[in-house]
C-alpha positions as MATLAB code, in Angstrom:
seq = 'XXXXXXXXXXXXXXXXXXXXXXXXXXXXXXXXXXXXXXXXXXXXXXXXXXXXXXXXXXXXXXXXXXXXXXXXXXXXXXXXXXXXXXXXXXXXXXXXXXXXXXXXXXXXXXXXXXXXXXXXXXXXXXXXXXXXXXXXXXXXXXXXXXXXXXXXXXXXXXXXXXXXXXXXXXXXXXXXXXXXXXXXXXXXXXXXXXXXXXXXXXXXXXXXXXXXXXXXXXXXXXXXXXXXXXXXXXXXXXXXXXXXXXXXXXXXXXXXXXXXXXXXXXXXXXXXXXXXXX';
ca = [
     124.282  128.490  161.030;
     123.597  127.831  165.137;
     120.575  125.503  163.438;
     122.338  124.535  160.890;
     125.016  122.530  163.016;
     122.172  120.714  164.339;
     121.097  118.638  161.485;
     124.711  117.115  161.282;
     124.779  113.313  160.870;
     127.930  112.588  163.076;
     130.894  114.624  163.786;
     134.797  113.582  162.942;
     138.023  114.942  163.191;
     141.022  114.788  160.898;
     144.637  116.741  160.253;
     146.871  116.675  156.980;
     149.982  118.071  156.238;
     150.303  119.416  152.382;
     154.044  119.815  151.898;
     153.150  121.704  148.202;
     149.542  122.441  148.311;
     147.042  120.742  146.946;
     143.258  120.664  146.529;
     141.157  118.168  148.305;
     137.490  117.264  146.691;
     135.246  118.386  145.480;
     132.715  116.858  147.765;
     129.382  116.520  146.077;
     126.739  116.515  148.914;
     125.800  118.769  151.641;
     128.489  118.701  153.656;
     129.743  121.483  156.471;
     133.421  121.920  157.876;
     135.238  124.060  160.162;
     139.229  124.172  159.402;
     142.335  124.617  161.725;
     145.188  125.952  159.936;
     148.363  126.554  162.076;
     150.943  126.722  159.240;
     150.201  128.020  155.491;
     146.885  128.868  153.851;
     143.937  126.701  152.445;
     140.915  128.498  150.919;
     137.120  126.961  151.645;
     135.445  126.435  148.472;
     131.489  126.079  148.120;
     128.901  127.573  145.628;
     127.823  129.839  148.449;
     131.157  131.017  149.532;
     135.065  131.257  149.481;
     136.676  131.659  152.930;
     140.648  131.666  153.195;
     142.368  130.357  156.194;
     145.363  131.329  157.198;
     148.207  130.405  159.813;
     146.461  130.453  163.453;
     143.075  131.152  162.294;
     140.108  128.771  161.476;
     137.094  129.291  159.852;
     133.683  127.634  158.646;
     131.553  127.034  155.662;
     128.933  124.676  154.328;
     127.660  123.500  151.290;
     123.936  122.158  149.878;
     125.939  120.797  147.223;
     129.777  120.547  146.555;
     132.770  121.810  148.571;
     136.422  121.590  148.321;
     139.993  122.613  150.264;
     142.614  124.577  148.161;
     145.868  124.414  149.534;
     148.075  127.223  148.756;
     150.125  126.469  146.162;
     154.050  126.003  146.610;
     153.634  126.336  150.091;
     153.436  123.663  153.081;
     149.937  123.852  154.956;
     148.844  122.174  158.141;
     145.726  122.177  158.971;
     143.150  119.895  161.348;
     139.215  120.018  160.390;
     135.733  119.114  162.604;
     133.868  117.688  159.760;
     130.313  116.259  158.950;
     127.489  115.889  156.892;
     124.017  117.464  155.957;
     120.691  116.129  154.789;
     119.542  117.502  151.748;
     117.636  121.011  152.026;
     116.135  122.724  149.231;
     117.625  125.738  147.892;
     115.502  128.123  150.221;
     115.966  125.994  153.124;
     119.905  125.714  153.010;
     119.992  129.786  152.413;
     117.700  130.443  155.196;
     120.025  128.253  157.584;
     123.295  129.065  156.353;
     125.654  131.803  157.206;
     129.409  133.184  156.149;
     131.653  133.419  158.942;
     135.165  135.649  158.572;
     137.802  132.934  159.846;
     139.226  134.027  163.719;
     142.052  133.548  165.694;
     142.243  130.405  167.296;
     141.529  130.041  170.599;
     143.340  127.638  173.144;
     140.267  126.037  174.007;
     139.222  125.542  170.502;
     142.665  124.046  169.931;
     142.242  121.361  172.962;
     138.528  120.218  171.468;
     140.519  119.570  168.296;
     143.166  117.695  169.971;
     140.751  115.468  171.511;
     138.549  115.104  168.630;
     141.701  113.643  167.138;
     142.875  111.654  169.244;
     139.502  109.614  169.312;
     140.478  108.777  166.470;
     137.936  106.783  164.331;
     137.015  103.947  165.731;
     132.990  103.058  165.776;
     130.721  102.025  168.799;
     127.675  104.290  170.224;
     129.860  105.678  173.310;
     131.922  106.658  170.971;
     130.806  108.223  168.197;
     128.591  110.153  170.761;
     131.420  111.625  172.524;
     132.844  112.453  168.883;
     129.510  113.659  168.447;
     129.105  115.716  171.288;
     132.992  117.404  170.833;
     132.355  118.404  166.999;
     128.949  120.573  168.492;
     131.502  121.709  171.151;
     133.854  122.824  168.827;
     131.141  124.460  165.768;
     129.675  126.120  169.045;
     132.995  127.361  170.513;
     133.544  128.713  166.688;
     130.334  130.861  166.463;
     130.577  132.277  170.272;
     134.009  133.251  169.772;
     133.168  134.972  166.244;
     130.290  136.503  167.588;
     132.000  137.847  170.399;
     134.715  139.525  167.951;
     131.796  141.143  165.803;
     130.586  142.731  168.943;
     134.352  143.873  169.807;
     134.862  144.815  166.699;
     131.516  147.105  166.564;
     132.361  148.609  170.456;
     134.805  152.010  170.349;
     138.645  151.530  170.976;
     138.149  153.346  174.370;
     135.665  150.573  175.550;
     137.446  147.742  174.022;
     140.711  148.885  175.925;
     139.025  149.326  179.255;
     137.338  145.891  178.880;
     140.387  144.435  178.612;
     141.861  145.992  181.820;
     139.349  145.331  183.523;
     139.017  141.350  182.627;
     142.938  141.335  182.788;
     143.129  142.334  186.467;
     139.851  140.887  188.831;
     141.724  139.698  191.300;
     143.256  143.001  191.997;
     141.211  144.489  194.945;
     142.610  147.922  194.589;
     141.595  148.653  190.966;
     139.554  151.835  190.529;
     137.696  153.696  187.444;
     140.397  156.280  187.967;
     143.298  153.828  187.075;
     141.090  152.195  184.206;
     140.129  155.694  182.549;
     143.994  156.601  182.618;
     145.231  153.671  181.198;
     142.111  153.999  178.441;
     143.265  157.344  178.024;
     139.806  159.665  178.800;
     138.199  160.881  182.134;
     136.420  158.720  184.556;
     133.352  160.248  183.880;
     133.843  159.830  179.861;
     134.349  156.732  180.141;
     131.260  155.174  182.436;
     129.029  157.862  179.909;
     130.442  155.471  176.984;
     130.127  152.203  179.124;
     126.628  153.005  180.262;
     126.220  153.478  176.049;
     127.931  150.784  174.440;
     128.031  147.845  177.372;
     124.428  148.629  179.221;
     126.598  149.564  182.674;
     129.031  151.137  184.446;
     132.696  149.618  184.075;
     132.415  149.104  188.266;
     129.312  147.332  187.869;
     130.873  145.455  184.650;
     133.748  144.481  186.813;
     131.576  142.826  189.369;
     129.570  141.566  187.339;
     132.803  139.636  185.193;
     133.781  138.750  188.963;
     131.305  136.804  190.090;
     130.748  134.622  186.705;
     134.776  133.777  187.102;
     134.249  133.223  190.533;
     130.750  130.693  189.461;
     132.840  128.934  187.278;
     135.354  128.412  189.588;
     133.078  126.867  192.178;
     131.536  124.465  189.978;
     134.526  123.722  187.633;
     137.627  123.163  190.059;
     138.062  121.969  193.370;
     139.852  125.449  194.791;
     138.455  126.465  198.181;
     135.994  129.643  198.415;
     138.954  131.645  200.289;
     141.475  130.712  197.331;
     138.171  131.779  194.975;
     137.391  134.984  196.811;
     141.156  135.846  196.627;
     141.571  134.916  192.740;
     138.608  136.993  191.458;
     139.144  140.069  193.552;
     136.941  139.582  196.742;
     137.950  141.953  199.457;
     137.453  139.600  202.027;
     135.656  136.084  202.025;
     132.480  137.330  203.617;
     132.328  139.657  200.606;
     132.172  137.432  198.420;
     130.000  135.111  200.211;
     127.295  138.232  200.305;
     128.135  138.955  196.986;
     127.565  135.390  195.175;
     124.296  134.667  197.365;
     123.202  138.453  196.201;
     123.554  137.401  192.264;
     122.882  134.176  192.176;
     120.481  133.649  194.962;
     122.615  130.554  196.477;
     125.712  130.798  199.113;
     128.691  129.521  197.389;
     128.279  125.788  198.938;
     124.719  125.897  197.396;
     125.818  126.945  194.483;
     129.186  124.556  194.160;
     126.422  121.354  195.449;
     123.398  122.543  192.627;
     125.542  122.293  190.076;
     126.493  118.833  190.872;
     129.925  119.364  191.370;
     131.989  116.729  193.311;
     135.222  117.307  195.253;
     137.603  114.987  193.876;
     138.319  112.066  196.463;
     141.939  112.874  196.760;
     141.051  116.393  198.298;
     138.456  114.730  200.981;
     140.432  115.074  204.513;
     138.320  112.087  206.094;
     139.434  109.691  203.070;
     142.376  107.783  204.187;
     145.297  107.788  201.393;
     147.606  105.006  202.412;
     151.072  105.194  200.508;
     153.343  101.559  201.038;
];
């Protein structure tokens, strides 16, 4: 499927309300879609698969040859789809690139990228239809990272899947230790970094560090917060800390890092910019 989404021919974005349920198709042609339901149930229906959506999931399927949306009968569905179509592929060729996907919970990110996809509406010129364009791979990607992160979840014990979740839950507390983390996980310390060092490739210190300094990357190049607000947010005991720390991973000090990304302080935050108000 991550190839698959590639051969697209243009990305667009719709939403329908189906007060009874219905059925929508079939579409005869390769064709690929990836569903938002938020109320009800409609089932994907290919030669290749079935895959049934329900309320605050979405899922994914394509077709080399004919695909259609079942609505659940009797019952009001509303749902919002990233659609597009496929060249044709011989038989091999479409089974070698294609994939079934078990529909996930959907994400508040994934539900933005559909909002916007929408609200482009669909109008025609090359700026935008490669926007559209460039959302819909947003969106098919944002699909198959988040359901590959819940197969790998779903494969880890319960122990390391709870003391994940502490752990990316609280990195900007400064006082968390293994000892509160293997309590509220319910094992020993040392239980639990012999199943981290198993499952996850590390310790759950180094884990934490190492989920501190991506949130703290992101935050440099994504917002215009100052490296003290930064180091405070993701857990930094102090500011040269986390100066050390960032130039340690990522071989930059956090300016370098902020200007090689090409990140730009918004002009409203620049103190020698004069902001005249009559």
């Amino acid at each position: 499927m991550d190839q698959l989404v590639t051969y697209v021919r243009g990305y667009s974005f719709g939403g329908m309300t189906y007060s009874n349920g219905g059925l929508f198709g079939p579409i005869m042609r390769p064709y690929l879609s990836l569903l938002e339901v938020s109320k009800g149930a409609c089932t994907l229906k290919t030669p290749e698969a079935s895959i049934t959506v329900t309320a605050g999931h979405i899922g994914i399927a394509a077709t080399a040859s004919r695909f259609e949306f079942d609505y659940q009968k009797d019952c009001s569905t509303t749902a919002r789809w990233c659609e597009g179509f496929l060249p044709v592929f011989s038989e091999e060729e479409f089974s070698t690139l294609n994939r079934t996907y078990t529909p996930i919970p959907t994400s508040d990110v994934l539900k933005k990228l559909f909002e916007v996809g929408i609200e482009l509406g669909h109008g025609s010129s090359p700026s935008l239809n490669a926007m559209r364009n460039s959302l819909g791979l947003a969106v098919v990607r944002g699909f198959l990272h988040s359901s590959q992160n819940n197969q790998r979840s779903r494969q880890l014990p319960e122990v390391i899947v709870r003391a994940r979740r502490i752990l990316e839950e609280n990195i900007s507390d400064d006082r968390l230790d293994m000892k509160t983390v293997a309590e509220h996980a319910r094992v020993t310390p040392q239980y639990l970094i012999t199943l981290f060092k198993k499952n996850v490739g590390t310790t759950p210190a180094r884990y934490l560090w190492k989920i501190r300094l991506r949130r703290a990357r992101e935050l440099l190049v994504h917002t215009n917060m100052s490296q003290a607000d930064i180091a405070f947010e993701c857990g930094f005991k102090s500011l040269p800390h986390f100066s050390r720390s960032v130039k340690k991973q990522f071989g930059m000090t956090p300016a370098q890092l902020r200007k090689d990304a090409d990140y730009t302080r918004p002009s409203d935050v620049e103190d020698d910019i004069t902001d005249m108000h009559f």
